[in-house]
Backbone as CSV, one residue per row, in Angstrom:
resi,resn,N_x,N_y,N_z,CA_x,CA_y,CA_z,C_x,C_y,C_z
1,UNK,-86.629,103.854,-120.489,-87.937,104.146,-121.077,-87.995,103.674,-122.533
2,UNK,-86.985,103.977,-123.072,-86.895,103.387,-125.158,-86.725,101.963,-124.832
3,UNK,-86.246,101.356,-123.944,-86.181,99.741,-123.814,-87.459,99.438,-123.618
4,UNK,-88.654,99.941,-122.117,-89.633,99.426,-122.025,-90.699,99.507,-123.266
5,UNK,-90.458,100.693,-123.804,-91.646,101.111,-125.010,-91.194,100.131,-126.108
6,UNK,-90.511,99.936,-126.256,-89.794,98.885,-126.928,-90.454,97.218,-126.969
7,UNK,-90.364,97.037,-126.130,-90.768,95.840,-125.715,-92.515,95.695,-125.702
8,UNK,-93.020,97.006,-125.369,-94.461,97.076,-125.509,-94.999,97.281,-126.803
9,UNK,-94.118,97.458,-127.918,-94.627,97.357,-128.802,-94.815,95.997,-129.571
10,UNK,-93.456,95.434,-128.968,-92.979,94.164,-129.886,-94.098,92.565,-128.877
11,UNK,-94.698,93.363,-127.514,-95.959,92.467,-127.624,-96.785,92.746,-128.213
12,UNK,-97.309,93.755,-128.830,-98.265,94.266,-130.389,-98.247,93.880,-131.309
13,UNK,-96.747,93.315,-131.822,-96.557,92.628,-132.716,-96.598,91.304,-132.714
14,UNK,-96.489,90.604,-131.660,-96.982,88.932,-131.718,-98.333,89.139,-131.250
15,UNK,-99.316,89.711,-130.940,-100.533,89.586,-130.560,-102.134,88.718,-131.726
16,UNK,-102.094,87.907,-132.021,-103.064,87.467,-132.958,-104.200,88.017,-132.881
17,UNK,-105.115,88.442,-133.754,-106.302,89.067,-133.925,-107.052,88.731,-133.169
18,UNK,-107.825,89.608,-132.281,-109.284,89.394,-131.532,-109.976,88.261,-132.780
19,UNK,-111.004,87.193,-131.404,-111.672,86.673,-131.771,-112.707,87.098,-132.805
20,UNK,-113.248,87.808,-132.263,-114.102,89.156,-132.975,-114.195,89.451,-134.462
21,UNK,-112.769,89.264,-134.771,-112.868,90.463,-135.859,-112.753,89.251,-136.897
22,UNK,-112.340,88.032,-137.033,-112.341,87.185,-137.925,-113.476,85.922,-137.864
23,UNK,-114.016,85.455,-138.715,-114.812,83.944,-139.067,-114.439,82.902,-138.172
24,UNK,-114.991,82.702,-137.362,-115.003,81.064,-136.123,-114.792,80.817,-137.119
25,UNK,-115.631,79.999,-138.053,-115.008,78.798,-139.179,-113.736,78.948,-140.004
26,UNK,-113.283,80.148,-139.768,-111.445,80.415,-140.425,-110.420,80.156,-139.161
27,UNK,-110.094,81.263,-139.372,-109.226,81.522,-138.164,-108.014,82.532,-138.747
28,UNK,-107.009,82.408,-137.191,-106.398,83.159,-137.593,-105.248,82.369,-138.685
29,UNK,-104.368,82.884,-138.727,-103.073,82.158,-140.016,-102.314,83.006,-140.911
30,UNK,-100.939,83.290,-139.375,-100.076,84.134,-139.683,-99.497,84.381,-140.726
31,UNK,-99.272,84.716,-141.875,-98.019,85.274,-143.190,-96.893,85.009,-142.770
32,UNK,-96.104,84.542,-143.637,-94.420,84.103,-143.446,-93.999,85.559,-144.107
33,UNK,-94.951,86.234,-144.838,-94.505,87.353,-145.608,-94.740,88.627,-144.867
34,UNK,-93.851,89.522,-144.235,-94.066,90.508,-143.954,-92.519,91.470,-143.076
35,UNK,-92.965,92.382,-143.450,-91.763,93.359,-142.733,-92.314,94.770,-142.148
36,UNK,-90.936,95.703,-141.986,-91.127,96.577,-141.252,-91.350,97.975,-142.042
37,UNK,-91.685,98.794,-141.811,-92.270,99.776,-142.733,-90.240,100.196,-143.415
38,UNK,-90.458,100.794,-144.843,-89.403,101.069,-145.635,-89.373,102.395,-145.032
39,UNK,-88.711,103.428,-145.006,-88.245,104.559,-145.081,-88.515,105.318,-146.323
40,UNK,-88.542,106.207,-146.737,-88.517,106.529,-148.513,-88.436,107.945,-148.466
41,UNK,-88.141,108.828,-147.850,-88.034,110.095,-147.851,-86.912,110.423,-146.736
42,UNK,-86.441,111.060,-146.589,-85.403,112.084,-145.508,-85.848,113.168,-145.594
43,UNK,-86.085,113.970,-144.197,-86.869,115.081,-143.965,-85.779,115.931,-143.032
44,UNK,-84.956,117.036,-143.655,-84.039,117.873,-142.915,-84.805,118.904,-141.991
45,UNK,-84.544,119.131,-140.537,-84.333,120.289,-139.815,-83.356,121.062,-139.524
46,UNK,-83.859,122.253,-138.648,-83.015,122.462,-137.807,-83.534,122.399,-136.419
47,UNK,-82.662,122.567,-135.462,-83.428,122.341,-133.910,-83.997,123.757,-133.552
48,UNK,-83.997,124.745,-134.057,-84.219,125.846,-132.953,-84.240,125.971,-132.266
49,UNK,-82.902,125.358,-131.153,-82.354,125.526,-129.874,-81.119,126.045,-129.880
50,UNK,-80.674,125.715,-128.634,-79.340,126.695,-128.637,-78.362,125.153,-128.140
51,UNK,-78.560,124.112,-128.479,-77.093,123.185,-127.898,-77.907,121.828,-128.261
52,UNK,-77.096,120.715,-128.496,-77.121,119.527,-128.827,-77.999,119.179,-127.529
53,UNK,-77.509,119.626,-125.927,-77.919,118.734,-125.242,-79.448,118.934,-124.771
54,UNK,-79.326,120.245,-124.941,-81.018,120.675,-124.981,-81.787,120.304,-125.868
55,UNK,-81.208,119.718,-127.525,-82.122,118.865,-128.099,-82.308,117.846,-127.634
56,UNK,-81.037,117.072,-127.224,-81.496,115.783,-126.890,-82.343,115.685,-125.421
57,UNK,-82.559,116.207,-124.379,-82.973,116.327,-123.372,-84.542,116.616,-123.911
58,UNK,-85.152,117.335,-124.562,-86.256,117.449,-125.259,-86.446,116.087,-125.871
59,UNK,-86.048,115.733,-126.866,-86.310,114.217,-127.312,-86.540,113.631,-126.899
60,UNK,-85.913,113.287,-125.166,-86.107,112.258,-124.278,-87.539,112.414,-123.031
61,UNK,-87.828,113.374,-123.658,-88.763,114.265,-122.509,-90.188,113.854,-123.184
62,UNK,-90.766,112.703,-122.637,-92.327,112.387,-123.007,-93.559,113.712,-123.331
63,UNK,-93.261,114.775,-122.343,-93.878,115.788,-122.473,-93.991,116.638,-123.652
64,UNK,-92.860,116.655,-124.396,-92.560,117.189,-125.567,-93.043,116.487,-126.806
65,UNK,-93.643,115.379,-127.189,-93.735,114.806,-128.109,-93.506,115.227,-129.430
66,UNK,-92.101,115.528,-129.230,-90.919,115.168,-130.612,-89.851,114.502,-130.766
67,UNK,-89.613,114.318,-131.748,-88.446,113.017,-131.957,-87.878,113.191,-133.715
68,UNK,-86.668,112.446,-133.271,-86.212,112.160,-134.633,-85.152,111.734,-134.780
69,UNK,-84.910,111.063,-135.964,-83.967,109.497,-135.984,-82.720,110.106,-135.619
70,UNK,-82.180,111.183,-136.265,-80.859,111.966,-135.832,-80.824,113.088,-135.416
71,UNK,-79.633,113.358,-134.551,-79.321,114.336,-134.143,-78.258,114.509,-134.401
72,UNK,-77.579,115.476,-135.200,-75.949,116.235,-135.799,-75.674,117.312,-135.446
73,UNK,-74.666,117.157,-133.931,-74.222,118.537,-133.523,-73.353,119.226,-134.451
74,UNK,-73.199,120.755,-133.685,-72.463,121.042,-134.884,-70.747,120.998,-134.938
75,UNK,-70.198,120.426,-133.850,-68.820,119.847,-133.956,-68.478,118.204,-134.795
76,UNK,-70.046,117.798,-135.376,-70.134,116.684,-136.283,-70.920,115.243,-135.788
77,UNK,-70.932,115.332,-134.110,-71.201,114.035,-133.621,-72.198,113.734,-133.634
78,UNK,-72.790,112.428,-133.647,-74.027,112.324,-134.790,-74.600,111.154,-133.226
79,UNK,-75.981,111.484,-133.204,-76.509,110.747,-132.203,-77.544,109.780,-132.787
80,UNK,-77.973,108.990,-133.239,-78.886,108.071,-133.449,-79.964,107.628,-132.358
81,UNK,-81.257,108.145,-132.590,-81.928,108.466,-131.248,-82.803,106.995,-131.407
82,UNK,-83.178,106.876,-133.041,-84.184,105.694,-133.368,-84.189,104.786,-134.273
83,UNK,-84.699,103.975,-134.144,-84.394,102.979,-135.067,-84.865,103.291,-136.719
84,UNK,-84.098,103.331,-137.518,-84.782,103.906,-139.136,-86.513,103.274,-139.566
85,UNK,-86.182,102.277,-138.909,-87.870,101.296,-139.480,-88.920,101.723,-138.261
86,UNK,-88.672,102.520,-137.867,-89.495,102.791,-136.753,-89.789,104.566,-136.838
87,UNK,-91.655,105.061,-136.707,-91.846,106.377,-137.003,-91.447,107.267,-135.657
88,UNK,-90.470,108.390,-136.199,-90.572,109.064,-135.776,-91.686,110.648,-134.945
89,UNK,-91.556,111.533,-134.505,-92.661,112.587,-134.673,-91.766,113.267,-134.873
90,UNK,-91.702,113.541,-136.137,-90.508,114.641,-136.417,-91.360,115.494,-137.752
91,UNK,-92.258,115.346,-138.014,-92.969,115.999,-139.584,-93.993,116.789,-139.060
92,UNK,-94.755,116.426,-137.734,-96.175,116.857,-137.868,-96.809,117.169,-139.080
93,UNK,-98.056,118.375,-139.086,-98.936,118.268,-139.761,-98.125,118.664,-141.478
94,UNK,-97.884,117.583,-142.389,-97.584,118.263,-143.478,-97.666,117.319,-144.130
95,UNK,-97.388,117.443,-145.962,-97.541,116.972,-147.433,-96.709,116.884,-148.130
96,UNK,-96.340,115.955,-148.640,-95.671,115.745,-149.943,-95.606,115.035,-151.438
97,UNK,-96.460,115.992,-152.030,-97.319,115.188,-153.283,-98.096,114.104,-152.965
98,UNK,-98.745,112.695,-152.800,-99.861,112.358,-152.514,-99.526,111.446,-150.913
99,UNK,-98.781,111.907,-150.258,-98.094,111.261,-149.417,-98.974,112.303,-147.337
100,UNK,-99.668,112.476,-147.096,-100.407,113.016,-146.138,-99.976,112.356,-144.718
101,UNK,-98.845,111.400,-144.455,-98.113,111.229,-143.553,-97.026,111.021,-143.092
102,UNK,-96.107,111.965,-143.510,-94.908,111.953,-143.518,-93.774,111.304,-142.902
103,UNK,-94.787,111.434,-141.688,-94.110,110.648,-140.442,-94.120,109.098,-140.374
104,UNK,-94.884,108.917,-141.443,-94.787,107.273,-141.508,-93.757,106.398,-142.500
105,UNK,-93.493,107.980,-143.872,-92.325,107.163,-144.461,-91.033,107.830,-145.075
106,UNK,-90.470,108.404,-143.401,-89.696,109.283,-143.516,-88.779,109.129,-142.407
107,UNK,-87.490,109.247,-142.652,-86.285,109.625,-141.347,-86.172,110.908,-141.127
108,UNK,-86.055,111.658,-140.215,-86.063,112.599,-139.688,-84.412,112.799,-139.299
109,UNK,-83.750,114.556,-139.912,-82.782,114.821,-139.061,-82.569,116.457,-138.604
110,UNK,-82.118,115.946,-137.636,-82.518,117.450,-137.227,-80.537,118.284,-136.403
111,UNK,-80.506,119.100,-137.128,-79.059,119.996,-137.259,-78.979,121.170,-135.757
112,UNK,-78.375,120.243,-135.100,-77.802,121.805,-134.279,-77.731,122.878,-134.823
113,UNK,-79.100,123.944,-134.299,-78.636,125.220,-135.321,-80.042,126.019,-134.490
114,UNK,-79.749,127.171,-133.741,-80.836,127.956,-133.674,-81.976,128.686,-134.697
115,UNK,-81.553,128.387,-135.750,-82.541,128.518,-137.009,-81.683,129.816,-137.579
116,UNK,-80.629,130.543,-136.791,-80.082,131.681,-137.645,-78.611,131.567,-137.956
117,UNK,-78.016,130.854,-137.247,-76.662,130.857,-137.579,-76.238,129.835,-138.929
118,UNK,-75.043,129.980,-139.553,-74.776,129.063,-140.579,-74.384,127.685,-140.307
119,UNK,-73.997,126.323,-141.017,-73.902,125.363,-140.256,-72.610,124.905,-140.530
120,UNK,-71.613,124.400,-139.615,-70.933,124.534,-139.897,-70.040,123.140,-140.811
121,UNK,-68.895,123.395,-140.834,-68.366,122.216,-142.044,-68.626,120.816,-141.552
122,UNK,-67.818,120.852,-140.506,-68.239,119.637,-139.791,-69.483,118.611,-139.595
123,UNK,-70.571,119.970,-138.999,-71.699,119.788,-139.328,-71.798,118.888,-140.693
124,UNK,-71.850,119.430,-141.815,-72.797,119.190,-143.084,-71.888,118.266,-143.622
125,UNK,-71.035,117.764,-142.950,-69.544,116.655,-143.440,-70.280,115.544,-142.605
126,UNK,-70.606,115.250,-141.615,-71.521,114.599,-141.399,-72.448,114.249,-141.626
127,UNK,-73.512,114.701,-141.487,-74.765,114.937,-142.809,-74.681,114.420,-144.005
128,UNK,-73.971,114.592,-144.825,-73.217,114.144,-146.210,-73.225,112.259,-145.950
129,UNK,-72.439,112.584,-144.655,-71.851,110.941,-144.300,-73.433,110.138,-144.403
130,UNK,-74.190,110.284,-143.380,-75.416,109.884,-142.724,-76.429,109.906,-143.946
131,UNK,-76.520,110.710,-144.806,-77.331,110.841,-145.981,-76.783,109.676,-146.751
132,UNK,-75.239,109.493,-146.908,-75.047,108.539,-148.065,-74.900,106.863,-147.525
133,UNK,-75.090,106.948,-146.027,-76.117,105.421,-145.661,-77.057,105.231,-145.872
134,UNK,-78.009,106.368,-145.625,-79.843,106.459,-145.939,-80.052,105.850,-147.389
135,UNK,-79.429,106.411,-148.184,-79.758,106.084,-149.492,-79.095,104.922,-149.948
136,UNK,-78.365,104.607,-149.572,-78.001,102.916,-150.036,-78.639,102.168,-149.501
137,UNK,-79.061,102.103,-148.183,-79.566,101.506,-147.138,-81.136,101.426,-147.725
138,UNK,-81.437,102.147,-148.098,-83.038,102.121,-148.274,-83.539,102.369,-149.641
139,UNK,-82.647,102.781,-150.646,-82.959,103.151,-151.922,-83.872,104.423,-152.126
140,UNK,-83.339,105.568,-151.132,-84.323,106.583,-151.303,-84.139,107.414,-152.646
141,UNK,-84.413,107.510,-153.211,-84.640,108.197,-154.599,-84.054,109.563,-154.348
142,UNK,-83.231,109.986,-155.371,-82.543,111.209,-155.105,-83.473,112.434,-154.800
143,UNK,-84.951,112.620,-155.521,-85.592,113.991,-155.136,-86.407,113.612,-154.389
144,UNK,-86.111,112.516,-152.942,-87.082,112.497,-151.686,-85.925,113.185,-150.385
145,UNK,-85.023,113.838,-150.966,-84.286,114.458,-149.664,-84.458,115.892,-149.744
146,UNK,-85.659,116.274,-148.955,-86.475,117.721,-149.003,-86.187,118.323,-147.365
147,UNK,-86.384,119.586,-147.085,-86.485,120.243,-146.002,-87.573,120.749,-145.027
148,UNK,-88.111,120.607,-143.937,-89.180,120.626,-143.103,-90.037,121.760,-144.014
149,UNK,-89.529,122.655,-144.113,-90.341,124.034,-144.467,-91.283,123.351,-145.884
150,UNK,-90.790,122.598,-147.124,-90.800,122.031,-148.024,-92.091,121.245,-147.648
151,UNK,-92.238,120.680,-146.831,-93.438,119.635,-146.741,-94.383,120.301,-145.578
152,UNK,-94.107,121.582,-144.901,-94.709,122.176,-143.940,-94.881,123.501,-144.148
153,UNK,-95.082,124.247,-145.375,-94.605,125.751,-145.824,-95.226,126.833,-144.923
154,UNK,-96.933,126.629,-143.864,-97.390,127.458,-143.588,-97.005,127.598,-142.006
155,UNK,-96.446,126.322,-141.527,-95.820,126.326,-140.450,-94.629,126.555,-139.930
156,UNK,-93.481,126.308,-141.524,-92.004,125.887,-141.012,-91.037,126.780,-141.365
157,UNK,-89.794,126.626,-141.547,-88.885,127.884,-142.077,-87.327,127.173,-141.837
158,UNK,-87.790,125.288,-141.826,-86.602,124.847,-141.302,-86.488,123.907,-142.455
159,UNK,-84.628,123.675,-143.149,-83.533,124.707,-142.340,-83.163,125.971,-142.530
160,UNK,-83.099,126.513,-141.899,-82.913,127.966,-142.631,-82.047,128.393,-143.633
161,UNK,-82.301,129.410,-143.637,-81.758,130.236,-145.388,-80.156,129.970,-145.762
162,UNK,-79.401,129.745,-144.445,-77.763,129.202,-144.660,-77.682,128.012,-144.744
163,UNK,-79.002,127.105,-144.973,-78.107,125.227,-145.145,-78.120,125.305,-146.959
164,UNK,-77.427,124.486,-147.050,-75.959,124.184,-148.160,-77.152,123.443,-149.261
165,UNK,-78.526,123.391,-149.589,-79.079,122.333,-150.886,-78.381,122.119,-151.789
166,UNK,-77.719,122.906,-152.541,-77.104,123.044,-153.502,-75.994,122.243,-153.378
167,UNK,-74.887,122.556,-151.996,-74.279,121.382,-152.161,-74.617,119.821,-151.976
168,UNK,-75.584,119.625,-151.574,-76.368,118.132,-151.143,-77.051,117.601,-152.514
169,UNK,-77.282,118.573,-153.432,-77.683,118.097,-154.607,-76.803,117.734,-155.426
170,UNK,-75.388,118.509,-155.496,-74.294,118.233,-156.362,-73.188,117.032,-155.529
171,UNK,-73.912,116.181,-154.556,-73.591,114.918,-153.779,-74.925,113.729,-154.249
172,UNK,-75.681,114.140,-154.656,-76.920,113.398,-155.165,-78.194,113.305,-153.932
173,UNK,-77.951,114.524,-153.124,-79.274,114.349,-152.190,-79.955,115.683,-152.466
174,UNK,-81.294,115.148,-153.281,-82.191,116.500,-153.678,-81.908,116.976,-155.351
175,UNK,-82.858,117.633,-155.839,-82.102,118.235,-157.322,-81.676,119.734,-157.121
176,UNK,-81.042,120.057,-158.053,-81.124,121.714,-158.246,-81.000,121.794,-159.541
177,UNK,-81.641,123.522,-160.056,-81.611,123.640,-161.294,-80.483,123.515,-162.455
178,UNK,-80.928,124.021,-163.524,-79.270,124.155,-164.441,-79.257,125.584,-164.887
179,UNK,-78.338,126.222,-165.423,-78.640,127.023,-165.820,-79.656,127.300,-166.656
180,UNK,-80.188,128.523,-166.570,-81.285,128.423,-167.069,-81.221,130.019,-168.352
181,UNK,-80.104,130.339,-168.594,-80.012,131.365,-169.597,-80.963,130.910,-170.840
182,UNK,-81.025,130.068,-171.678,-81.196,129.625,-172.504,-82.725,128.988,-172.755
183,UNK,-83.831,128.920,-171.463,-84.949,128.073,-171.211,-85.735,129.324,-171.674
184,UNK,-86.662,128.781,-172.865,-87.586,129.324,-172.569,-89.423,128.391,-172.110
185,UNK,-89.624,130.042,-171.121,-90.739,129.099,-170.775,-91.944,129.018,-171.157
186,UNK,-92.764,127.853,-171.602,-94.234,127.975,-172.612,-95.079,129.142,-172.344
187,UNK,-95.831,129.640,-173.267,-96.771,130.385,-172.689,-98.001,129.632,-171.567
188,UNK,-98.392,128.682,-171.871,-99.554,128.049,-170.654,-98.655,127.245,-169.879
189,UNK,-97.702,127.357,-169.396,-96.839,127.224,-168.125,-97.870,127.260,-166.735
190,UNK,-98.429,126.631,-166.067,-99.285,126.421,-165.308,-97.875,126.447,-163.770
191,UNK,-97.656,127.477,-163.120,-97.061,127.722,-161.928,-97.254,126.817,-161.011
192,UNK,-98.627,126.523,-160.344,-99.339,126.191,-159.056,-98.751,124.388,-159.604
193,UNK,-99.023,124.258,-160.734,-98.916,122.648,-161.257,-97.578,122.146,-161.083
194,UNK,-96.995,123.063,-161.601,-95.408,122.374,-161.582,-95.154,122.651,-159.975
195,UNK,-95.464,123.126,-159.112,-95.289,123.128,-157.671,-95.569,121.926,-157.541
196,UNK,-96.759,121.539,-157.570,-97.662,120.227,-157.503,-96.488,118.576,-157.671
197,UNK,-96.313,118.863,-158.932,-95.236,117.787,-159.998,-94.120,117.962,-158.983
198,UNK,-93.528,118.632,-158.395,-92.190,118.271,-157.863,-92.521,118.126,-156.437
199,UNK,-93.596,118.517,-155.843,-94.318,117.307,-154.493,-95.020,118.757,-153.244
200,UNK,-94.852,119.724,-153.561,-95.207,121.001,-152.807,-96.849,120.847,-152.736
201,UNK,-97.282,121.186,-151.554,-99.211,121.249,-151.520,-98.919,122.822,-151.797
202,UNK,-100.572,123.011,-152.800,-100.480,124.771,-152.932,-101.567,125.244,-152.473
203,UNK,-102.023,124.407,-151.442,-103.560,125.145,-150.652,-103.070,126.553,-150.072
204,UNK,-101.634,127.126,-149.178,-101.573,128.425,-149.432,-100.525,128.527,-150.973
205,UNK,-101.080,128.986,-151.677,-99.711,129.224,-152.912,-98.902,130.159,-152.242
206,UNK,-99.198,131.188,-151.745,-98.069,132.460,-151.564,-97.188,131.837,-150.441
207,UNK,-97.116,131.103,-149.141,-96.577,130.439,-148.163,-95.290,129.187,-148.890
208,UNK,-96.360,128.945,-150.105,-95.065,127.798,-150.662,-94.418,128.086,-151.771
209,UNK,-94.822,129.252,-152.430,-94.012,129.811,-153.182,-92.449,130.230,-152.568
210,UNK,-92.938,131.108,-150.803,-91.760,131.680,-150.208,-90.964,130.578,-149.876
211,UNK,-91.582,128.870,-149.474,-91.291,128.112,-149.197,-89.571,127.485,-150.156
212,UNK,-90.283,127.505,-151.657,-89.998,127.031,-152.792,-88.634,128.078,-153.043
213,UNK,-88.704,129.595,-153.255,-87.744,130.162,-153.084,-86.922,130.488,-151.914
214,UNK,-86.696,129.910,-150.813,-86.503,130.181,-149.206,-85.321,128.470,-149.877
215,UNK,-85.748,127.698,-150.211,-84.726,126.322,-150.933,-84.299,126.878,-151.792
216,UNK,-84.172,127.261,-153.127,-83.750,127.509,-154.235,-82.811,128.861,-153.918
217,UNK,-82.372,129.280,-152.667,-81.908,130.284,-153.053,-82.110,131.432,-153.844
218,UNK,-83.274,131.754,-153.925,-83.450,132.914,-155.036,-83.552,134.833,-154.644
219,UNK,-83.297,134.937,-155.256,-82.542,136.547,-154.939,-83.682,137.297,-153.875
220,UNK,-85.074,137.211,-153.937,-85.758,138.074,-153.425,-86.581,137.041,-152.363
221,UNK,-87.454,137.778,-151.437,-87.889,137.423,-150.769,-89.592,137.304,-150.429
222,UNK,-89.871,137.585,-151.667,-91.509,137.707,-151.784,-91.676,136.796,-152.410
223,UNK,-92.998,137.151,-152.461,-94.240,135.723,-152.354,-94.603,135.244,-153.661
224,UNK,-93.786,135.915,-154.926,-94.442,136.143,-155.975,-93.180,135.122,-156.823
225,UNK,-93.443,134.545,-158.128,-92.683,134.405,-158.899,-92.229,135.554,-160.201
226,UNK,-91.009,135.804,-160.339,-90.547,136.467,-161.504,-90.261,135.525,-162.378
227,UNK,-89.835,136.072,-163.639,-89.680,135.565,-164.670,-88.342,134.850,-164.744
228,UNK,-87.714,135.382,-163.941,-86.897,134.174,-163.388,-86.539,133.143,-162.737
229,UNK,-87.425,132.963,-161.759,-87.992,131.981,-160.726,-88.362,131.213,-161.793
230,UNK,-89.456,131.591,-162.816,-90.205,130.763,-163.194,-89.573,129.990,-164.119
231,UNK,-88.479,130.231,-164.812,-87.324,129.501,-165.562,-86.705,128.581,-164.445
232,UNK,-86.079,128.592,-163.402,-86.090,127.310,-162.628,-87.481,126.473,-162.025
233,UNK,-88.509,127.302,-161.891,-89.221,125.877,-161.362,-89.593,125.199,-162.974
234,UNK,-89.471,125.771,-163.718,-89.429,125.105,-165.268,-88.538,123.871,-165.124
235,UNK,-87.294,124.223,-165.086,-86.196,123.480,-165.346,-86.246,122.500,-164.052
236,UNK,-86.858,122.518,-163.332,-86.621,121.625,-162.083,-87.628,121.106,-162.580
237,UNK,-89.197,121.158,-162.491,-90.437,120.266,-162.915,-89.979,119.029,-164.151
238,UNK,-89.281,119.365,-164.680,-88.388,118.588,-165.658,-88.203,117.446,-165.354
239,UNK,-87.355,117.946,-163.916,-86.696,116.998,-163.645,-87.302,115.677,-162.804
240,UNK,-88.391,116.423,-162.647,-89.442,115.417,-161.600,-90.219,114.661,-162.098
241,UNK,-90.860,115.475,-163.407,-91.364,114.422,-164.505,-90.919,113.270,-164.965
């Protein structure tokens, strides 16, 4: 089935423009210049299943229409389902700063993990691996390696509260804060904005606030920022600027 769809696309791609749509007195007159869409973001899951093979059996299942470039069980073995220059459906409906289709310039990976258990070494030793092809391979910019929940806050909750950001940032995938004893923060500190600046939509604020602290690790679990929260999204907006 990935061979035939395959092939049906790549007659899409030699197909020359309907008569129709261009000037009889022109014509058509192919470009020597052109390629395949870039990649520019990495978009982490988890599967919320219970086994590698039940993800992949879903993936392969037309009925399901989801997908995504990887699959990383959690004994490490890494499945490559799609081709990187080619969109996945792995984002649905979500945002990331002025970017409204995710799925068009993004790799998708998605972690053996029922959404509650932790992941394990192996796991994220892989991951590590696969992340540090993405980014040579494509030049993805260190703060485009974000998490489903991150670009989906009112829908998502993936990966959950045990994947490792912190260590993926101190590998160069994603930022994290610095200490922040010492920050102080302006009085017209605009909250909703600096969400904005580091790529979060705030049409619900309270959903991506939990979103925003649900990544950052932060001590509590409400919807609200403290005065300490607000010293890291300080110190992170920084960094995005």
């Amino acid at each position: 089935m990935y061979k035939r769809q395959s092939k049906d696309l790549a007659k899409i791609i030699k197909q020359s423009p309907k008569n129709d749509i261009y000037n009889q007195s022109s014509g058509w007159v192919g470009t020597t210049n052109f390629g395949l869409r870039k990649p520019d973001f990495v978009i982490i899951h988890h599967t919320a299943e219970n086994s590698c093979d039940q993800t992949l059996k879903t993936f392969t299942t037309p009925a399901s229409q989801v997908s995504a470039h990887y699959v990383i069980c959690k004994d490490g073995s890494v499945h490559h389902m799609l081709n990187d220059y080619l969109r996945a459906w792995q984002a649905g409906i979500s945002s990331w700063g002025n970017d409204k289709d995710v799925n068009s310039s993004s790799i998708g990976i998605e972690l053996d993990n029922n959404g509650y258990d932790t992941f394990p070494a192996a796991q994220i030793n892989s991951l590590l691996t696969v992340l540090a092809t993405l980014k040579k391979s494509y030049n993805i910019p260190t703060a485009n390696f974000i998490g489903h929940e991150d670009i989906a806050p009112t829908r998502k909750r993936d990966p959950n509260v045990h994947f490792p950001w912190q260590l993926l940032a101190q590998n160069g995938y994603g930022f994290w804060y610095d200490d922040t004893t010492t920050i102080s923060v302006p009085d017209n500190f605009n909250n909703l904005q600096a969400l904005r600046i580091i790529g979060y939509s705030v049409k619900d604020s309270a959903a991506t606030i939990e979103a925003f602290k649900r990544h950052f690790e932060m001590q509590d679990s409400s919807r609200v920022l403290t005065d300490a929260d607000k010293k890291i999204l300080y110190d992170l907006m920084m960094k995005y600027e």
